[in-house]
MIKOLMI-795114 format. One line per field, with one value per residue: x, z, y of N, C-alpha, C, O in turn; residue in three letters. Coordinates in Angstrom, 2 decimals. Each point is the difference from the previous one (the first is absolute). Example, Ala and Ser with C-alpha at 12.3 -4.5 7.8 and 13.67 -1.06 7.14 Angstrom:
residues 2
n_X: [13.19;-1.39]
n_Z: [7.80;-1.38]
n_Y: [-5.69;1.07]
ca_X: [-0.89;0.82]
ca_Z: [0.00;0.06]
ca_Y: [1.19;1.19]
c_X: [0.90;-0.77]
c_Z: [0.00;0.73]
c_Y: [1.20;1.09]
o_X: [1.04;0.51]
o_Z: [0.66;0.17]
o_Y: [-0.02;1.11]
resn: [ALA;SER]
//
This chain:
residues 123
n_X: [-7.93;-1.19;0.16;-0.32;0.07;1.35;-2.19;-0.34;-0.02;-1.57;-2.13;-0.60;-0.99;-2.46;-1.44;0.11;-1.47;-1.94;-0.66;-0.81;-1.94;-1.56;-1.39;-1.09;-0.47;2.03;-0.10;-0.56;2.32;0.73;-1.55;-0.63;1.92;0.64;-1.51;1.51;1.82;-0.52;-0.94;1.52;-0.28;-1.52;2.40;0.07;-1.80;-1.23;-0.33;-1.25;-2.18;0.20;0.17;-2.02;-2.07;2.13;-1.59;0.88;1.80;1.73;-2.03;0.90;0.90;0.89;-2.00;1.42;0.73;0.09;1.44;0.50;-1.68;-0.76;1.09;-0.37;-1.19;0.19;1.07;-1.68;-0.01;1.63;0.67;-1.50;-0.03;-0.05;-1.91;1.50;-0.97;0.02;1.44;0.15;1.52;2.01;0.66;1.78;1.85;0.99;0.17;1.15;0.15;-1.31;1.97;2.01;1.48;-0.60;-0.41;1.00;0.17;-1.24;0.66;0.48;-0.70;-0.33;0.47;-1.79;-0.43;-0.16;1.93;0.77;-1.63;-0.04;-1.49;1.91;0.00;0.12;1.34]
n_Z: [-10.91;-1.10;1.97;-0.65;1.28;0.86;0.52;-1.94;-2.42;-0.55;-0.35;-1.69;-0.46;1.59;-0.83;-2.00;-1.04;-0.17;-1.45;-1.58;0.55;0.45;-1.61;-1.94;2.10;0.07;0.60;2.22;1.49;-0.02;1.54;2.56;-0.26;0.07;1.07;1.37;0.26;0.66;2.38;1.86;-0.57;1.99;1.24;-2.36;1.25;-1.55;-1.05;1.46;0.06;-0.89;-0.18;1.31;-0.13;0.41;1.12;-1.68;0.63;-1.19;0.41;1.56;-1.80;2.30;-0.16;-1.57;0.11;1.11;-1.02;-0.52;-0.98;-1.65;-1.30;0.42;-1.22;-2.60;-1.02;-0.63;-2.16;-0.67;0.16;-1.04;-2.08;1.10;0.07;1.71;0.34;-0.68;0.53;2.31;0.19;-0.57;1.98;0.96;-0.69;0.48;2.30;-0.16;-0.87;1.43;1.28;-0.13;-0.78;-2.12;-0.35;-1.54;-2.35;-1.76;-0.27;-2.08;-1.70;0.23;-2.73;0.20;1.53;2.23;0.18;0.86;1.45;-0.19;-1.40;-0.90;0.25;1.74;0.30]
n_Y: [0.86;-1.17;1.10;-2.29;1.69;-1.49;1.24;-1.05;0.69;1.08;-0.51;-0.89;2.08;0.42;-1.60;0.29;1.05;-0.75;-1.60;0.99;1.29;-1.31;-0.57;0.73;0.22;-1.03;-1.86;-0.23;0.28;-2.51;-1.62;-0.76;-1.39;-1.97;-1.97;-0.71;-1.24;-1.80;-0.75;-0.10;-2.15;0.52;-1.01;-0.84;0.80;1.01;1.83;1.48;0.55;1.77;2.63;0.80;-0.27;1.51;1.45;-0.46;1.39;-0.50;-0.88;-1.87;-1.09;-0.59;1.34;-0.67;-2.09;1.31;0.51;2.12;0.96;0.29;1.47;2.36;1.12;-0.03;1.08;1.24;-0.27;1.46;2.00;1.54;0.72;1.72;0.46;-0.15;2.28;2.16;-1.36;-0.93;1.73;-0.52;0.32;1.13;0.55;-1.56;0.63;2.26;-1.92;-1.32;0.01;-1.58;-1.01;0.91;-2.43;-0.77;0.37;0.36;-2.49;-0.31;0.74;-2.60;0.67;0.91;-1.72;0.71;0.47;-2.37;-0.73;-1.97;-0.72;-1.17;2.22;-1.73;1.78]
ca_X: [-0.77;-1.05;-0.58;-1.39;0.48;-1.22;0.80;0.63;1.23;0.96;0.56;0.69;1.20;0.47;0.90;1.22;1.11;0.32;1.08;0.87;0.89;0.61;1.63;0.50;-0.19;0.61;-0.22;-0.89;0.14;0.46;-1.34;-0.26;0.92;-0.31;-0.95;-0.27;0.91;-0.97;-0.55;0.77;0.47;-1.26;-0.63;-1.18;0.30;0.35;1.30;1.09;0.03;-0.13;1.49;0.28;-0.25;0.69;-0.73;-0.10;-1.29;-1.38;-0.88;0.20;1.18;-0.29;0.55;0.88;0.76;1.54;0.79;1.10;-0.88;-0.56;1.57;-0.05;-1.72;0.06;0.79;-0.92;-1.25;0.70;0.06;-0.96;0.43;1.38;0.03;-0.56;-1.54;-0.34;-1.21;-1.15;-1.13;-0.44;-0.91;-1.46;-0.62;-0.65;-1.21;-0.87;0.60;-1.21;-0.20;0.19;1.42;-0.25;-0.75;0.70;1.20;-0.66;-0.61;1.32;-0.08;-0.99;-0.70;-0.69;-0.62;-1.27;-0.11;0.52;-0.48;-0.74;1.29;0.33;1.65;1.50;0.92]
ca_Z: [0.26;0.62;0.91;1.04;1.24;1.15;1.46;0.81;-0.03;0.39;1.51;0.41;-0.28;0.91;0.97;-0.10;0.71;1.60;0.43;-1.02;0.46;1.09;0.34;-0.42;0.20;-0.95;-1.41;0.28;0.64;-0.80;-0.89;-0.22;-0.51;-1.53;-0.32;0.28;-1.33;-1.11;-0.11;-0.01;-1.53;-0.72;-1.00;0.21;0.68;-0.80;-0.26;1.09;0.04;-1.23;0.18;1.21;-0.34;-1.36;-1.29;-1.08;0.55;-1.16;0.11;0.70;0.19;-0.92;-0.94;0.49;1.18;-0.45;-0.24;1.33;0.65;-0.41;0.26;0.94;0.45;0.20;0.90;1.92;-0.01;0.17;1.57;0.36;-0.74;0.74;1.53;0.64;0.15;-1.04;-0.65;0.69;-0.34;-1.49;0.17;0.25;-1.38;-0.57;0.88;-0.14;-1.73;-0.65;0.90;-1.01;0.14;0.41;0.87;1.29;0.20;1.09;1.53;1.08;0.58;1.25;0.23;0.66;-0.87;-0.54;-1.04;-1.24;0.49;-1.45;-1.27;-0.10;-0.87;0.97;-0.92]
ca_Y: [-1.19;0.19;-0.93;-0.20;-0.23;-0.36;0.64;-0.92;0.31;1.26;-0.25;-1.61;0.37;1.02;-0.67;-0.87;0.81;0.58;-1.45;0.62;0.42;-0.22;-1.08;0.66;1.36;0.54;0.13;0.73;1.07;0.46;0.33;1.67;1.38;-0.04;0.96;1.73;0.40;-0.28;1.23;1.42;0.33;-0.11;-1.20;-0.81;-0.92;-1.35;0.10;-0.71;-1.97;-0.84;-0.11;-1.06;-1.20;-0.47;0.15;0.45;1.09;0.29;1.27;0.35;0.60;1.92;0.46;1.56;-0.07;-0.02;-1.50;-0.08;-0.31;-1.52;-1.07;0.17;-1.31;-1.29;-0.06;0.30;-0.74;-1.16;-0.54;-0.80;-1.56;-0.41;-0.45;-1.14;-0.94;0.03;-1.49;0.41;0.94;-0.45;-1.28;0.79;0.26;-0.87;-0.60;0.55;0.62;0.02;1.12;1.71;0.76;1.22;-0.03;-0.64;1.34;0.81;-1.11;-0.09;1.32;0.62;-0.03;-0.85;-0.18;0.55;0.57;-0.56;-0.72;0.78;0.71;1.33;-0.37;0.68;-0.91]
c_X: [-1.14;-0.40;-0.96;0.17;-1.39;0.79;0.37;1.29;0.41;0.31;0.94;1.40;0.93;0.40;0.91;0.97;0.16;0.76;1.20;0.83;0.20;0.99;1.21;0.44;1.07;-0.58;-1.66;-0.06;0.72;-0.90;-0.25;0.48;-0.36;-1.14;-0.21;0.78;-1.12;-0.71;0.42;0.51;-0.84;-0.38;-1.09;0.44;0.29;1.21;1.17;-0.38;0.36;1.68;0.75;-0.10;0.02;-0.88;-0.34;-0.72;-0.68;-0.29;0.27;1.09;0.00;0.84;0.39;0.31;1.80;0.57;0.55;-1.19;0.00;1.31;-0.40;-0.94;0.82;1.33;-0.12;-0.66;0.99;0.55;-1.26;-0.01;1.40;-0.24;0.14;-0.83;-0.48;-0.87;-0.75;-0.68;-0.26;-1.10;-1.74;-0.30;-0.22;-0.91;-0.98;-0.18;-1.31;-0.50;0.15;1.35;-1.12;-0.91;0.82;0.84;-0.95;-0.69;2.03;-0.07;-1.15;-1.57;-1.32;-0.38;-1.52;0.17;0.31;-1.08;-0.79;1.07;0.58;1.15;0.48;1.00;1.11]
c_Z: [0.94;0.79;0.87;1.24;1.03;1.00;0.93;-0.48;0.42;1.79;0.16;-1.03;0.55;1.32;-0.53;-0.61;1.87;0.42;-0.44;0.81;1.38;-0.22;-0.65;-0.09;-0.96;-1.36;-0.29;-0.95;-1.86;-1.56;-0.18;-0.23;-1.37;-0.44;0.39;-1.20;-1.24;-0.02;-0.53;-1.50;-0.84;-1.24;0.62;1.08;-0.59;-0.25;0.81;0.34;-1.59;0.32;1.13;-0.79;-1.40;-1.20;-0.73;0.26;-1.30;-0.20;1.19;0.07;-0.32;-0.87;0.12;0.96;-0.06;0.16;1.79;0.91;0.09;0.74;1.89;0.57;0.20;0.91;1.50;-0.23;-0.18;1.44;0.48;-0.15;0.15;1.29;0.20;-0.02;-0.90;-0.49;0.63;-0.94;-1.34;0.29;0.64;-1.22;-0.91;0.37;-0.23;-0.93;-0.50;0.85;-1.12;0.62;0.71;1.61;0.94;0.72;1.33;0.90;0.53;0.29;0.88;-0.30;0.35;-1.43;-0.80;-0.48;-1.24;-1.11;-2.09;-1.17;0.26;-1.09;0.07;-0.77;1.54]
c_Y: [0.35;-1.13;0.48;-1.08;-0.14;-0.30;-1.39;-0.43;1.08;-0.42;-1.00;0.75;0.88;-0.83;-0.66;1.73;0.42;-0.92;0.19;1.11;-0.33;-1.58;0.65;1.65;0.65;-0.40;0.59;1.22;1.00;-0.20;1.57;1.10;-0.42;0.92;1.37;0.43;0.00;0.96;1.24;0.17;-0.58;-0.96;-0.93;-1.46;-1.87;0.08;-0.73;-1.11;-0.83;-0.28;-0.91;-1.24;-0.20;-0.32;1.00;1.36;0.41;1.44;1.04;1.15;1.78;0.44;1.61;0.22;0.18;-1.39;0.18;-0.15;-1.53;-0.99;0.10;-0.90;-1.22;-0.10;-0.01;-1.57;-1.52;0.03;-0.88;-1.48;-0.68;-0.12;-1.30;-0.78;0.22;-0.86;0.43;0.80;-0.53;-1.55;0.88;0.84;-0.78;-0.88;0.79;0.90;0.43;1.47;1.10;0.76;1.37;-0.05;-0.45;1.49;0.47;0.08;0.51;1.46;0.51;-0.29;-0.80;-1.07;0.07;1.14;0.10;-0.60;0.08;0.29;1.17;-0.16;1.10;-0.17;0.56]
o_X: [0.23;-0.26;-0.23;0.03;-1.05;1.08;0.28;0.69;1.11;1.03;0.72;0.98;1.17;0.79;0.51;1.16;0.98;0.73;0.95;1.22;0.99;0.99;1.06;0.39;-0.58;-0.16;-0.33;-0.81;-0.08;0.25;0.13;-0.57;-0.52;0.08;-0.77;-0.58;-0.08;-0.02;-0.46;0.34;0.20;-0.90;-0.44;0.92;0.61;0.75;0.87;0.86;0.01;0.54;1.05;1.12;-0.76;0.31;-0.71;-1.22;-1.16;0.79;-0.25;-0.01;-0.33;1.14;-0.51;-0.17;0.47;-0.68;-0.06;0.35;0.43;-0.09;0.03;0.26;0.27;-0.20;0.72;-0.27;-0.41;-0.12;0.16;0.01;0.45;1.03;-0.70;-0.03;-0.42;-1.09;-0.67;-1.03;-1.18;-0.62;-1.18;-1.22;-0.75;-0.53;-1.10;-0.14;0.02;-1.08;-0.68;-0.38;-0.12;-0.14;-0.20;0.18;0.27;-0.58;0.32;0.39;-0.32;-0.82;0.51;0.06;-0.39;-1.11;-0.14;0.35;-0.19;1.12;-0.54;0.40;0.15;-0.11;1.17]
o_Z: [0.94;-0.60;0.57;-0.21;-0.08;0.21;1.20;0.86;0.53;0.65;0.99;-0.16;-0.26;0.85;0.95;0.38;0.57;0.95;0.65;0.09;0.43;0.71;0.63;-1.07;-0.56;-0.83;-1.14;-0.86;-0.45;-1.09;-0.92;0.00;-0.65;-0.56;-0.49;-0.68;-0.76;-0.92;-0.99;-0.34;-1.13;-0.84;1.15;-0.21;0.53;0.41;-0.30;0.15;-0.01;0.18;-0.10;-0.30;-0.73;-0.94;0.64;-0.19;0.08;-0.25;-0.14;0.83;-0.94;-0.30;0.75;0.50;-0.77;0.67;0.80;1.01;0.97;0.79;0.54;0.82;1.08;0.98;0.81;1.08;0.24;0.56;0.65;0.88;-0.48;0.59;-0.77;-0.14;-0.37;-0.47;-0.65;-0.52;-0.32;-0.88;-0.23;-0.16;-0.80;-0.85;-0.07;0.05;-0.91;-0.28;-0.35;0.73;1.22;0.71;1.19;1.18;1.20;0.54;1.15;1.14;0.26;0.85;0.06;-1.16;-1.13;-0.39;-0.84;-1.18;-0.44;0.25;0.49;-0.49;-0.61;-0.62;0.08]
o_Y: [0.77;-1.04;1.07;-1.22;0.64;-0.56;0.02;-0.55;-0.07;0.11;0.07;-0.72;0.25;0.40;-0.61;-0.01;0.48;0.30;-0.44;-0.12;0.59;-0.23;-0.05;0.47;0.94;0.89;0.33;0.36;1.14;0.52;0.81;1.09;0.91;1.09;0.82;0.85;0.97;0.82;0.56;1.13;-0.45;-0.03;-0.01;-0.80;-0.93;-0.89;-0.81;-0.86;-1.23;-1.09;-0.63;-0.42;-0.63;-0.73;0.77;-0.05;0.42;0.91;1.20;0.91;0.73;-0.35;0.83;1.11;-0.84;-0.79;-0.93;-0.62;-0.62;-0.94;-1.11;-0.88;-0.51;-0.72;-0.57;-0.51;-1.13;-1.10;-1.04;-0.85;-1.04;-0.34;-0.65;-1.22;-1.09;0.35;0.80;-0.44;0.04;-0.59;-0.25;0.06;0.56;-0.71;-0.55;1.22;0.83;0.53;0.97;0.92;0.07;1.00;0.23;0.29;-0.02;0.95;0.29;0.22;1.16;-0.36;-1.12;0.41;-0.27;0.38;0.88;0.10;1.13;0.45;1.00;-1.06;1.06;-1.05;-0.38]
resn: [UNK;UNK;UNK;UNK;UNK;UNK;UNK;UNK;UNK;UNK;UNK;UNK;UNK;UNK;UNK;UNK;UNK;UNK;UNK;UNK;UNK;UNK;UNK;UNK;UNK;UNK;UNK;UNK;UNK;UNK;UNK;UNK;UNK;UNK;UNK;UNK;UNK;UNK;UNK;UNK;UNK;UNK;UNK;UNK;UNK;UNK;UNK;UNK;UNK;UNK;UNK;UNK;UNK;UNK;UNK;UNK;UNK;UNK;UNK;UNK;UNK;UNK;UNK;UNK;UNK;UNK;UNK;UNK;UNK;UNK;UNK;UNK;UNK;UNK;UNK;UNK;UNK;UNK;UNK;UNK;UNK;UNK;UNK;UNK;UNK;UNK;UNK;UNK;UNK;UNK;UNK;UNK;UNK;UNK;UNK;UNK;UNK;UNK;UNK;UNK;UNK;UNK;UNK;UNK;UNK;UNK;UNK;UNK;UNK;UNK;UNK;UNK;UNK;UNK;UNK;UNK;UNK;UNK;UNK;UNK;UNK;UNK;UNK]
//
């Protein structure tokens, strides 16, 4: 998916994760083990928001990946969706759905939003 982002959502999305992790600091905490997982097995960041928010990953889904791989993700990704609070973060991804799963991933891994800032397709 390709999005085009202005630096006044990316900001009003880098402050409601920074709210995100300070009322919530575990489930924060356990966002960012997801995406670092995402990262580290180099799937597409949609992927893991489509799967968070129980939609359909599509195109997203990798491919030639081993099944015992895959059973592992979602399994790390259902403790996620099993948290407590959980709604919180499915109410901040869908508040900022027009951000892009891949943009939000990487406002939670630090990065700025101006450099987000313009199309990209990040997956």
């Amino acid at each position: 998916m390709i999005t085009l982002s202005s630096i006044d959502e990316l900001r009003a999305t880098k402050d409601a994760l920074e709210k995100l992790k300070k009322d919530y600091p575990n489930l924060f905490e356990k966002l960012l083990d997801m995406v670092n997982l995402t990262r580290a097995f180099q799937f597409k960041y949609n992927y893991m928001g489509c799967l968070f928010m129980d939609e359909d990953p599509g195109q997203y889904t990798p491919n030639f990946v081993y099944g015992s791989v895959l059973r592992l993700y979602k399994k790390e990704l259902q403790k996620l969706k099993d948290d407590h609070e959980s709604q919180v973060l499915k109410q901040t991804f869908s508040e900022f759905r027009n951000t892009g799963y891949a943009k939000i991933s990487l406002l939670v891994l630090g990065m700025s939003p101006e450099s987000l800032v313009g199309a990209s397709s990040i997956r």
